[in-house]
C-alpha positions as CSV (number, residue, x, y, z in Angstrom):
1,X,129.9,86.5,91.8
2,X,126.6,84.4,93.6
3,X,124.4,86.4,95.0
4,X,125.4,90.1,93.7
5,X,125.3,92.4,90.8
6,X,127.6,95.0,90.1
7,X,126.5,96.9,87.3
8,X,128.7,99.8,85.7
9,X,128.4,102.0,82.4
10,X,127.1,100.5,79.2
11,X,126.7,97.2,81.7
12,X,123.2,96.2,81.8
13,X,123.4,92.4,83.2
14,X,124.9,91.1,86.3
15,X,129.1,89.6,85.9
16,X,131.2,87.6,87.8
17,X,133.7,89.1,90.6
18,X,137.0,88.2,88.3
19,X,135.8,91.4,86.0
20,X,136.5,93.6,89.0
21,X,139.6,93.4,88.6
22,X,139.6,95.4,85.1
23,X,137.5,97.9,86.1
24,X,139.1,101.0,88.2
25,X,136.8,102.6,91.1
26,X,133.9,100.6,90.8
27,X,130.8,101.1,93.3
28,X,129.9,99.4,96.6
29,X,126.9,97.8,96.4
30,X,124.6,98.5,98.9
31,X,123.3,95.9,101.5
32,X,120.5,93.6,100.3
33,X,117.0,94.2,102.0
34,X,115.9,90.8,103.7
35,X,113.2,89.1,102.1
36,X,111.7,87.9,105.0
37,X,112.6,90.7,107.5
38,X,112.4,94.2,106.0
39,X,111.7,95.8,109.2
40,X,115.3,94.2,110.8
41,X,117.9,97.9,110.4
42,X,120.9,95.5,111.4
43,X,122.8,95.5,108.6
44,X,125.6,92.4,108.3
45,X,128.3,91.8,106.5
46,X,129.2,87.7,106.0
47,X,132.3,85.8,104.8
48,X,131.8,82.1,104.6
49,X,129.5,79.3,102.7
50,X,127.3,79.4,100.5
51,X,124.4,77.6,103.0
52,X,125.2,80.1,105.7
53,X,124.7,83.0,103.5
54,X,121.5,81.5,102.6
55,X,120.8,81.1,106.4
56,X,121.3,84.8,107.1
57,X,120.1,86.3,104.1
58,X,116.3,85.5,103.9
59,X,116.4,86.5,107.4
60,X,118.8,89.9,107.6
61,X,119.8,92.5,105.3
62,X,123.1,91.0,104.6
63,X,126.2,91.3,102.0
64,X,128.7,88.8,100.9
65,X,132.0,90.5,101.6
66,X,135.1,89.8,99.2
67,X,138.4,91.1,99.7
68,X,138.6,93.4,97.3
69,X,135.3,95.3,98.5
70,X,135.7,95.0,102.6
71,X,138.0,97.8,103.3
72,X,135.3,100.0,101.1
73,X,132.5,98.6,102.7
74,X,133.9,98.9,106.3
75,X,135.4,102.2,105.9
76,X,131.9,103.8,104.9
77,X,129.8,102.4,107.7
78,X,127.9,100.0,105.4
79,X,127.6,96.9,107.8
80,X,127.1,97.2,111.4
81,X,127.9,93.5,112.1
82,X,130.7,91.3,110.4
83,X,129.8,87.5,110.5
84,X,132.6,85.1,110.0
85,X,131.5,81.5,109.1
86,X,134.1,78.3,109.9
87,X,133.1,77.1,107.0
88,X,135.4,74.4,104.6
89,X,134.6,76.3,101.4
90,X,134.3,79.8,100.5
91,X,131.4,81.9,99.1
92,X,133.2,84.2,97.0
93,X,135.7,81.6,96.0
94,X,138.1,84.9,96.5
95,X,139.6,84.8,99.9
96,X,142.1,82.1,99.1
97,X,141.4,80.6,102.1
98,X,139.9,77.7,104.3
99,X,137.8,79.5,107.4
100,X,137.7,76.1,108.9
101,X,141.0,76.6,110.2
102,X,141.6,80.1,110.8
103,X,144.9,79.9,112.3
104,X,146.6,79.5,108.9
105,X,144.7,81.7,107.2
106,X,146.2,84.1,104.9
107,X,146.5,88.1,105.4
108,X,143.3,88.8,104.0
109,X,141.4,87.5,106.5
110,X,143.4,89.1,109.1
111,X,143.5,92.3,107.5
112,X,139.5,92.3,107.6
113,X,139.3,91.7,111.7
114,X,141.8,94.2,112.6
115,X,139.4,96.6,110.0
116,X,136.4,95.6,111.3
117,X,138.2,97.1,114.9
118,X,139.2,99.8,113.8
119,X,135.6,100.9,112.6
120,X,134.1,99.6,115.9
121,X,132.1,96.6,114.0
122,X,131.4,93.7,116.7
123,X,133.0,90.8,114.9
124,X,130.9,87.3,114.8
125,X,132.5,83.9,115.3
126,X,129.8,81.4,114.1
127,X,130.2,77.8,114.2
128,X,127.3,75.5,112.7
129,X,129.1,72.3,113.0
130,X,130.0,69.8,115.7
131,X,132.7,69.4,118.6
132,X,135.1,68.0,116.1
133,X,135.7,71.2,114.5
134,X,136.4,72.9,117.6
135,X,140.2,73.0,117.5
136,X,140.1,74.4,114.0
137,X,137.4,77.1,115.1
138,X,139.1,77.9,118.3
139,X,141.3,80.6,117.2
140,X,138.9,82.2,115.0
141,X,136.4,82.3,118.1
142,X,139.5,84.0,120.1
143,X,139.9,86.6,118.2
144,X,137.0,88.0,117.7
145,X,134.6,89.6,119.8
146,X,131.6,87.3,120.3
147,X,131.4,83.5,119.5
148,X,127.9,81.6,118.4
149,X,127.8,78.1,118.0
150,X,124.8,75.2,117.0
151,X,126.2,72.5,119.4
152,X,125.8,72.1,122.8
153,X,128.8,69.7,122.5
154,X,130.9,72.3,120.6
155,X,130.2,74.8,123.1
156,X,131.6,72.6,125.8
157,X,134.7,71.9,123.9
158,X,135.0,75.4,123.7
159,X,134.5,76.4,127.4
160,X,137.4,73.5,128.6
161,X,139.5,76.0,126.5
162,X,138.3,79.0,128.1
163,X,136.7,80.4,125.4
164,X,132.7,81.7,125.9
165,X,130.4,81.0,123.4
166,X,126.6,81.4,123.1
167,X,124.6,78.5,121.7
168,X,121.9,79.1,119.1
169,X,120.4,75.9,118.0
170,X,117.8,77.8,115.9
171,X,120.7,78.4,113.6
172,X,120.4,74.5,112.3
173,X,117.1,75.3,110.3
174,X,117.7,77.1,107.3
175,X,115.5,80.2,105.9
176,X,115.0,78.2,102.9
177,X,112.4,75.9,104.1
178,X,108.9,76.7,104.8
179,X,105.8,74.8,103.5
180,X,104.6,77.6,101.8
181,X,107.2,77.9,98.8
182,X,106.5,74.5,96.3
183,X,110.2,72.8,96.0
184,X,109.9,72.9,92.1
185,X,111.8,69.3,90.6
186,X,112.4,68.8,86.9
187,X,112.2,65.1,87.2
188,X,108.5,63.6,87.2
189,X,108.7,61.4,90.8
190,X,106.1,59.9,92.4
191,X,107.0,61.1,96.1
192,X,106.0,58.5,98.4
193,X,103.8,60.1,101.8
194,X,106.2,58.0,104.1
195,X,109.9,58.7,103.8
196,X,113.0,57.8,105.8
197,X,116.7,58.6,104.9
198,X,117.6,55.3,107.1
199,X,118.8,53.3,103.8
200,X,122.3,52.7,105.0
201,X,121.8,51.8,108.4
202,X,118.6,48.9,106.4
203,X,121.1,48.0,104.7
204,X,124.2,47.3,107.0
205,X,121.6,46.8,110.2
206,X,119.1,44.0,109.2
207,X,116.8,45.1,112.8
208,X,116.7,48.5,110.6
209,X,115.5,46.5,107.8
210,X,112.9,44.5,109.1
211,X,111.2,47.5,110.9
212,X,111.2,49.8,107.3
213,X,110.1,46.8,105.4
214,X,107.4,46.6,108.1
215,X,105.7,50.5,107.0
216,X,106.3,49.0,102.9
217,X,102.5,48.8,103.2
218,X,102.0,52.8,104.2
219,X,103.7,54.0,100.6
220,X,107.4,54.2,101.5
221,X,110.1,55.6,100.1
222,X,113.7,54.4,101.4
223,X,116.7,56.9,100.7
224,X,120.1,58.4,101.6
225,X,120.6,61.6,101.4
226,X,124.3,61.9,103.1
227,X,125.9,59.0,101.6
228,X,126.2,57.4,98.2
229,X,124.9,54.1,98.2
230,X,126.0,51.8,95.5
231,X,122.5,50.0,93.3
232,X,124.9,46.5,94.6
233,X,124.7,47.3,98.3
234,X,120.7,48.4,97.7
235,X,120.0,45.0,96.1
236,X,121.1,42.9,99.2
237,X,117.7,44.2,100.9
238,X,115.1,42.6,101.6
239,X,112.8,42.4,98.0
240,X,110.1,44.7,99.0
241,X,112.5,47.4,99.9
242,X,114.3,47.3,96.9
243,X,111.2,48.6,95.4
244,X,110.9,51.1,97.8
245,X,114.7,51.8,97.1
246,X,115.1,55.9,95.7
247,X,118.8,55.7,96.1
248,X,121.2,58.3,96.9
249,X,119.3,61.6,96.9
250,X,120.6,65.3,96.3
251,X,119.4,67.9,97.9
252,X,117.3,69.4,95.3
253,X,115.9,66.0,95.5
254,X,115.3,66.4,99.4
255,X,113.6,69.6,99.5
256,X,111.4,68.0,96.7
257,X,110.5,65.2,98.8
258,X,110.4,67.2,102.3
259,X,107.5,69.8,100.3
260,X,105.6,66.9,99.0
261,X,105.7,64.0,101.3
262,X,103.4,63.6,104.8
263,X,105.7,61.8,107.0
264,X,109.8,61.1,107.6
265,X,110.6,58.3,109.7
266,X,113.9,58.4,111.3
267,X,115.4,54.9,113.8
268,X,116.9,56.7,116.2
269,X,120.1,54.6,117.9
270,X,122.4,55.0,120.5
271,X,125.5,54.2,118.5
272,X,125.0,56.9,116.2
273,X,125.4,60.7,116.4
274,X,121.9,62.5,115.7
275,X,123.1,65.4,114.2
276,X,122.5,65.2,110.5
277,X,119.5,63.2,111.6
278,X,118.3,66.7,113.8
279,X,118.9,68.7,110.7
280,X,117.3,67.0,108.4
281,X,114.3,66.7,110.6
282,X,114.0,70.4,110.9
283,X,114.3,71.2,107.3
284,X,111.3,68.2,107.2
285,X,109.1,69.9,109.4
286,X,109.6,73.2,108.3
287,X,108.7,72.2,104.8
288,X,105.3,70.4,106.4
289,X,106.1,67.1,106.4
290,X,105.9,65.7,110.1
291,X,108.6,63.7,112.1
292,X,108.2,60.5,113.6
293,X,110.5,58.6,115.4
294,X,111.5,55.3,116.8
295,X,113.4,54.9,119.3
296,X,114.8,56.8,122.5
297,X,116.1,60.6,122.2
298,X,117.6,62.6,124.8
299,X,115.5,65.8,126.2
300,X,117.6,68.2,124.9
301,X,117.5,67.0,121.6
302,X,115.6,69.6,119.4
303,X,113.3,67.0,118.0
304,X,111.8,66.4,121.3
305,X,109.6,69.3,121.1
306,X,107.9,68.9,117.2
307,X,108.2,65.5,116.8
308,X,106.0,62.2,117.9
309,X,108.3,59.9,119.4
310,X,107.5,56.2,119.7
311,X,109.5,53.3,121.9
312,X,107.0,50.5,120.3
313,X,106.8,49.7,116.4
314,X,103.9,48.7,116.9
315,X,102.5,52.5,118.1
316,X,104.5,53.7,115.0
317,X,102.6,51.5,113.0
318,X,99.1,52.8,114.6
319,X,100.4,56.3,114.1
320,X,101.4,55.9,110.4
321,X,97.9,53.9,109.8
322,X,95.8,56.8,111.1
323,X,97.8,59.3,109.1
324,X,96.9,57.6,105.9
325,X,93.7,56.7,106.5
326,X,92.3,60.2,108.1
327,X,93.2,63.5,106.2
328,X,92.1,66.2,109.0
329,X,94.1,64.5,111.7
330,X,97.4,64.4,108.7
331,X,97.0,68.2,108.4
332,X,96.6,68.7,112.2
333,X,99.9,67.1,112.3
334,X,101.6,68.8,109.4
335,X,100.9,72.3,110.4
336,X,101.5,71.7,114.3
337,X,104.8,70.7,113.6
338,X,105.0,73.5,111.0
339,X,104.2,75.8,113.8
340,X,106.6,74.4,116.2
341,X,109.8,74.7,114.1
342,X,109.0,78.0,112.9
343,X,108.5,79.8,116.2
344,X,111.2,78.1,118.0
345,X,113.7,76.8,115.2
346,X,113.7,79.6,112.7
347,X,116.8,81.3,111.9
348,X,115.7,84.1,112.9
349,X,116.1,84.0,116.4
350,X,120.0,83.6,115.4
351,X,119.9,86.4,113.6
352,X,117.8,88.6,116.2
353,X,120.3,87.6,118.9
354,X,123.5,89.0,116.7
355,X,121.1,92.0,116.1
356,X,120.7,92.6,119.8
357,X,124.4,92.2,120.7
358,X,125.6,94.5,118.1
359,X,122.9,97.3,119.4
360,X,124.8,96.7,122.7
361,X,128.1,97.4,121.1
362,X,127.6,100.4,119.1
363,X,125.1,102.7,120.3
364,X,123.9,103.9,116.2
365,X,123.0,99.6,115.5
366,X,119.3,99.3,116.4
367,X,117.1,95.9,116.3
368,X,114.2,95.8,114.4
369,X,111.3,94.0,115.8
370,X,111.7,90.3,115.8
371,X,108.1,88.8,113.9
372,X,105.5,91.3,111.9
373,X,102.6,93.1,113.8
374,X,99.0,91.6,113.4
375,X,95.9,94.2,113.2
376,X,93.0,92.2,113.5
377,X,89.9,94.3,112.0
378,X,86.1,92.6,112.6
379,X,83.1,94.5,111.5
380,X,80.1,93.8,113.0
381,X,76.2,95.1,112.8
382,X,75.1,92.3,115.4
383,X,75.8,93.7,119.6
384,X,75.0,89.8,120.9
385,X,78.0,88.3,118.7
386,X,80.6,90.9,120.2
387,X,81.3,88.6,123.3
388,X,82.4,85.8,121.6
389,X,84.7,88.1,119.5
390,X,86.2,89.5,122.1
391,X,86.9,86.1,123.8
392,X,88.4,84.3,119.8
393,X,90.9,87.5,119.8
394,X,92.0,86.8,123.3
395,X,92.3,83.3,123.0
396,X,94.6,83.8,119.5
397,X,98.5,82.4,120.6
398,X,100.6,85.3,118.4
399,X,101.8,87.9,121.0
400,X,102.0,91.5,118.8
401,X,98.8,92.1,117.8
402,X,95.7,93.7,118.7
403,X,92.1,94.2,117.9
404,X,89.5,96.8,116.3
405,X,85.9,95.9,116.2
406,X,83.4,98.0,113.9
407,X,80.4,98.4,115.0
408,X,78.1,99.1,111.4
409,X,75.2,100.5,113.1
410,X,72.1,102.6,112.3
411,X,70.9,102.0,116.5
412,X,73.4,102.8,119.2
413,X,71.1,101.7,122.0
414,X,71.4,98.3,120.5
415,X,74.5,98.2,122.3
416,X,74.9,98.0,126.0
417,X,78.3,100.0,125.8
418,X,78.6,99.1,130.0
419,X,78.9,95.4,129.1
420,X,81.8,96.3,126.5
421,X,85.2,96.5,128.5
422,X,87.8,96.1,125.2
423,X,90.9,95.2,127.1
424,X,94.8,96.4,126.5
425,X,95.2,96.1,122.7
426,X,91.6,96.3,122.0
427,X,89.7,99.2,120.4
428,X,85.6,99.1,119.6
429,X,85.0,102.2,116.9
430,X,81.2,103.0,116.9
431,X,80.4,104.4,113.2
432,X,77.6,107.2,113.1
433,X,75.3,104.9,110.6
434,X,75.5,101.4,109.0
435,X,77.9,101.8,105.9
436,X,79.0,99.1,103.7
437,X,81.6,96.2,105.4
438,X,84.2,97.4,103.0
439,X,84.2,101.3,104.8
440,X,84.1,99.4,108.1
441,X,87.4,97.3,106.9
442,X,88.7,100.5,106.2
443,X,88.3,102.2,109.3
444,X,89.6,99.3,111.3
445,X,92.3,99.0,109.2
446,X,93.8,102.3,108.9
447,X,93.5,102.8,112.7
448,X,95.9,100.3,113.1
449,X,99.6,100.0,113.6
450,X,100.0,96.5,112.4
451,X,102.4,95.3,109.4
452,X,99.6,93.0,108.2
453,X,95.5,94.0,108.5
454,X,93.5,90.6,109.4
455,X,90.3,89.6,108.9
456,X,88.1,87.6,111.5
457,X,84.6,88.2,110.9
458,X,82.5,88.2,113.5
459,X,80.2,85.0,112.2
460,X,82.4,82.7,111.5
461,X,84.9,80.6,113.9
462,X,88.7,80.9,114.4
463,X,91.1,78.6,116.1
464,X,93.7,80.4,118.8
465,X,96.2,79.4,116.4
466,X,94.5,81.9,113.4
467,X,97.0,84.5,113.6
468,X,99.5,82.9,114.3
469,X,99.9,80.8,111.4
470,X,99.2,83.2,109.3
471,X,102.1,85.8,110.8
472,X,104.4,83.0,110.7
473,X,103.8,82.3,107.4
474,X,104.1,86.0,106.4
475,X,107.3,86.3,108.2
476,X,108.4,83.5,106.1
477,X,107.2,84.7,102.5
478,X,106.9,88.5,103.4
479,X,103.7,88.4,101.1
480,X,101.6,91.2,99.9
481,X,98.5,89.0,100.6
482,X,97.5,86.2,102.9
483,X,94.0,83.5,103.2
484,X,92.6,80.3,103.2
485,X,90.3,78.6,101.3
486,X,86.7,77.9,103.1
487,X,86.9,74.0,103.6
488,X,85.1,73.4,106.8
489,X,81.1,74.3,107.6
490,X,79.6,74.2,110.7
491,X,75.4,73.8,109.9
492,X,74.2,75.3,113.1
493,X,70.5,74.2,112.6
494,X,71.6,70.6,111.9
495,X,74.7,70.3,114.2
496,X,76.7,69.1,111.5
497,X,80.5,70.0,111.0
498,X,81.7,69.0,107.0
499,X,84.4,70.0,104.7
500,X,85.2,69.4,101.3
501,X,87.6,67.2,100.9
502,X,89.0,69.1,97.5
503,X,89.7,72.0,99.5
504,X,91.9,70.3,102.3
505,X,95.0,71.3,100.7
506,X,98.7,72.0,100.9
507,X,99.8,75.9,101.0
508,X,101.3,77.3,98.3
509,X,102.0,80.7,97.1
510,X,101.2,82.6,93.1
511,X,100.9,85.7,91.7
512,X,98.3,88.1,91.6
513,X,97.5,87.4,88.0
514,X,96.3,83.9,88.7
515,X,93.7,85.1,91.0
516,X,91.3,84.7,88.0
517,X,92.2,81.5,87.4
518,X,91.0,79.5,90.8
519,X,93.4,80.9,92.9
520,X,90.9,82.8,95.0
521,X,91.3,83.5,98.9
522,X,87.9,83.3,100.8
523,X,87.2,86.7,102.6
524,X,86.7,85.5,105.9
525,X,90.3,85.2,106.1
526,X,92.4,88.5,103.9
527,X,95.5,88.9,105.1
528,X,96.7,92.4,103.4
529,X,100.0,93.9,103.7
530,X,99.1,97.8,105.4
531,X,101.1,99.0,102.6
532,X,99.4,97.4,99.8
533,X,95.8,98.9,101.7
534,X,97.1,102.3,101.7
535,X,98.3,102.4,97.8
536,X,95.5,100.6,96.5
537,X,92.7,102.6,98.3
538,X,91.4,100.1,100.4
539,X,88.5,97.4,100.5
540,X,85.9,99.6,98.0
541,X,83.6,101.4,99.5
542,X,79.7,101.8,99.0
543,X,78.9,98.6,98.4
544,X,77.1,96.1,100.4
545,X,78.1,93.1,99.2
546,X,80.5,91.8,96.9
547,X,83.7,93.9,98.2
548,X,86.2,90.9,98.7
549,X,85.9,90.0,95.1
550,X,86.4,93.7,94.1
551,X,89.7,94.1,96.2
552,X,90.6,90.9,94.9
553,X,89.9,92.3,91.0
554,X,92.2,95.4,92.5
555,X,95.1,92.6,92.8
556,X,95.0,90.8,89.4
557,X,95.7,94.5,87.5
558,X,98.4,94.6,90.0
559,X,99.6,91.3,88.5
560,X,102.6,90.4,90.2
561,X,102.0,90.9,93.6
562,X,103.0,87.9,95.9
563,X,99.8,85.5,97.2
564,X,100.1,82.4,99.6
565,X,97.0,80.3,100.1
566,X,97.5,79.1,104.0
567,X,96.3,75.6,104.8
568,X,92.3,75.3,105.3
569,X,92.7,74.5,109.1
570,X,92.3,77.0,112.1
571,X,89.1,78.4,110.7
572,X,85.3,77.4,110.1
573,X,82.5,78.9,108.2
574,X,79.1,79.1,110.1
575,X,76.2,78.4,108.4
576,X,72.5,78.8,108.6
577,X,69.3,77.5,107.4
578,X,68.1,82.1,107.7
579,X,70.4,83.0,105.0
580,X,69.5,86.9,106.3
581,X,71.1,86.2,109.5
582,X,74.7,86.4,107.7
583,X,76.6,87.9,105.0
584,X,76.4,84.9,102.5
585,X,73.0,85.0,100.2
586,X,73.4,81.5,99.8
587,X,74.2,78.7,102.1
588,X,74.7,75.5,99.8
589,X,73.0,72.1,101.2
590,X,74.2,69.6,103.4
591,X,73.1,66.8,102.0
592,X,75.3,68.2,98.8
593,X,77.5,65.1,97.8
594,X,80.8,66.7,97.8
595,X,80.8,66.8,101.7
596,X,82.4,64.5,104.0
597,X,81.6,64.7,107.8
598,X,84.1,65.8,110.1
599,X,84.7,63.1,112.9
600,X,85.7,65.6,115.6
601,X,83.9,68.7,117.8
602,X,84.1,71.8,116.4
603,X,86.4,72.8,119.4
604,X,88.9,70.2,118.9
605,X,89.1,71.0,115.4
606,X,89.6,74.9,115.6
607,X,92.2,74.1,118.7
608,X,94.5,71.3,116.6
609,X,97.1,69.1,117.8
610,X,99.4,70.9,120.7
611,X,101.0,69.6,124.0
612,X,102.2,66.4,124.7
613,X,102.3,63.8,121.9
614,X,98.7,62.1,121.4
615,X,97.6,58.9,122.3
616,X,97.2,56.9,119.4
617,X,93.8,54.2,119.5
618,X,93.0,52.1,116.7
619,X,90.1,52.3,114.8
620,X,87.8,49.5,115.0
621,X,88.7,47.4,112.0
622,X,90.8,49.5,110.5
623,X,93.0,48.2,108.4
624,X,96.8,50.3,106.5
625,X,96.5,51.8,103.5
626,X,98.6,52.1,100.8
């Protein structure tokens, strides 16, 4: 059966649901934990398709329901929420049924609401496609107690037939798609860093055509994704995008070019319904590659708020020019779109809201906090650096989290304790003597209530976006262990900002074990699951120096823990020409080859790319780039 085991006597490997049916009193399984939610106690029970089980399982602790195992499952309180998906196909393949159209559905499925009623379970209508599938979904939102749909249109449709239904637009971006999880492809492509799925409408409209084959020069790769396009049909377009031509994609094939490409174009046009094109530029984003668009789209379109939108191909082409041609400003991009779709598009607000309504139907449901709690811990040994602590933490954009500074000190009349007012959230633990940073980690750490312990050290420089990203990316990955790589210096005696190009990288997660081999996360930046502190010990203590490599020996015996390497961005490295002033015995040299200068302040590069869409200005002789 996809996505269960059942497992019986002298049974060691998972079977298909048809064996069932020749065993006699076989075992409920229990409810999955979510991978991405552990915390969430709402437990649901789905019936449906395949992509909406996906959807809500990464997301919620959730349990495919067939009919043979529903009246078990209901009748001992397993679920405390039963989602039904109008869906065309089936999950389970068992319920002999279409859920598209409920009305002539067959006793099974009526024989599960009128269960789910009797044992006081709210019962879900959900509805993730568009107002043409209303009628069908109608009756299936009528009888149960609480419809959700992902169309503004559909929920109109609905409401002219008196039926309420909430909208959840979040719902559209599946849990499947985050930029820190590599799409692995078996097939060796060369993914092109500009990408459109536009190669129907090139090849029926020829205004399409002569715009696309306009960003040839960029690297671009022309595809369809929701139709199949004959080779015939791709051979009457113009010459140089036949050679940009990938053909009909799948979507392994999509999520392979949405992990690896930079850009997706999309022509947006007034005769043509943007719903596949919203979808698919959600599942872009959310895999960090950033949406651009030509054209004209409505407000409440969901693209409006993560993607640039240009009226003029001419500012498209200005736009797609400076992406190539500057690598800092791509990754701004990349990660503020990233950002965008994840805090307002995830699927987990969908599945937060069912949580809430079924805590306000049964009084025993309770909803688990929405996003994981952030500990920040900074130890410090220098009073005249506390300030500007204080004033990084409160500028930082993620709402649950809160603060402990550790003051390592040997002199407590070096601090002016009536200039320190810590604020709500904010703790400042004074330690008797100077011990090593690793004891101070400790301490901060375990005074805590956070899900994940954070680093910000109190001599280096952290964007207000720091935690953020990294909490979002932990609430997509659930990781035991979070950082960056340090990429960008600031060389305070020089005023110089560089970064090494070889470091500006994607994300992208391994295992433990690979530490040793390069996969390294700078210690400015340890992210640590509390859990994984409290088993392993800690940061090791009496010792000066030295203690993130030591923690990060601790995870390599531990072999397959889960690692993510976050993007470089959001975070700087100070360095100065008094090596004594700072933690690092050596500061390498400027003038050291590998640098490249970085072309913006130090405040516009720790803030990135947020608000209104930029204003794009050509570079003086600057010239596209393939």
């Amino acid at each position: 059966m996809p996505y269960q085991s059942y497992r019986f006597e002298r049974m060691g490997s998972p079977f298909r649901s048809a064996h069932i049916a020749a065993c006699a009193g076989f075992e409920v399984p229990p409810v999955p934990t979510s991978q991405r939610a552990p915390w969430l106690r709402t437990r649901f029970g789905f019936v449906g398709s395949a992509e909406g089980f996906d959807l809500l399982r990464f997301e919620a602790p959730t349990l495919a329901l067939t009919p043979r195992i529903a009246p078990a499952v209901l009748a001992a309180g397993q679920i405390d929420l039963l989602v039904l998906e109008c869906a065309q196909d089936d999950l389970t393949g068992e319920w002999g049924l279409s859920f598209l159209d409920w009305a002539g559905s067959q006793a099974d499925g009526h024989d599960l609401m009128r269960r789910a009623e009797e044992a006081g379970i709210p019962r879900i209508a959900l509805l993730r496609g568009d107002s043409c599938q209303v009628d069908l979904f109608a009756p299936l939102a009528a009888a149960a107690d609480y419809a959700v749909v992902t169309s503004s249109a559909a929920r109109k449709a609905l409401a002219r037939q008196g039926i309420a239904a909430d909208l959840v637009e979040a719902a559209m971006q599946p849990a499947l798609h985050h930029g820190f999880v590599p799409q692995q492809h078996d097939e060796a492509w060369e993914v092109p860093p500009v990408l459109s799925l536009d190669l129907v409408q090139a090849i029926d409209d020829p205004d399409v055509a002569a715009l696309l084959d306009s960003l040839t020069p960029f690297g671009l790769g022309l595809c369809s994704a929701d139709r199949v396009v004959r080779q015939h049909r791709v051979e009457t377009l113009p010459q140089t995008l036949v050679g940009s031509s990938l053909g009909t994609v799948t979507p392994d094939h999509l999520r392979h070019l949405f992990g690896e490409a930079n850009l997706l174009v999309q022509v947006a046009r007034s005769d043509r319904a943007p719903g596949r094109d919203v979808q698919h530029a959600l599942h872009a984003a959310a895999s960090r590659c950033a949406v651009v668009i030509l054209g004209e789209i409505p407000d409440d379109d969901p693209r409006s708020g993560f993607a640039q939108v240009f009226s003029e191909l001419r500012e498209l082409r200005l736009f797609v020019s400076r992406i190539s041609m500057d690598p800092i400003f791509a990754e701004m991009h990349l990660q503020a779109a990233w950002r965008r779709v994840h805090r307002d598009h995830a699927a987990a607000e969908m599945t937060q809201q069912l949580a809430a309504y079924a805590a306000s139907a049964s009084a025993s449901s309770t909803v688990g906090k929405a996003r994981p709690r952030a500990t920040v811990v900074t130890p410090t040994f220098r009073p005249d650096r506390l300030q500007e602590v204080l004033e990084s933490f409160r500028a930082q954009t993620w709402p649950d989290r809160e603060l402990i500074v550790v003051a390592n000190t040997d002199d407590p009349a070096r601090w002016d304790s009536a200039l320190l007012r810590p604020e709500a959230g904010e703790q400042i633990v004074f330690l008797p003597r100077c011990f090593g940073p690793g004891t101070a980690l400790n301490i901060g750490g375990a005074r805590g209530s956070g899900d994940y312990v954070l680093r910000m050290d109190d001599d280096d420089h952290y964007g207000p976006h720091y935690v953020e990203d990294m909490m979002l990316g932990a609430a997509a990955l659930n990781p035991d262990m979070m950082g960056k790589n340090a990429c960008f210096y600031n060389y305070v005696d020089e005023g110089r900002l560089v970064y090494l190009p070889t470091l500006l990288e994607m994300p992208r997660i391994f295992t433990s074990d690979q530490i040793s081999g390069g996969g390294r996360l700078a210690g400015f930046s340890h992210t640590v699951r509390r859990s994984l502190l409290r088993r392993l010990g800690g940061f090791p203590d009496g010792q000066h120096g030295g203690v993130d490599v030591a923690f990060l020996d601790k995870l390599i015996d531990e072999r397959e823990l889960l690692c993510a390497s976050a993007d470089a961005l959001n975070a700087v490295v100070e360095r100065r020409s008094d090596v004594r002033s700072h933690t690092w015995q050596t500061a390498r040299s400027s003038d050291n080859v590998h640098f490249k200068e970085v072309q913006v302040s130090l405040q516009v590069l720790l803030e990135g790319i947020e608000g209104p869409p930029l204003q794009v200005t050509p570079v003086p002789g600057e010239t596209p780039r393939n």
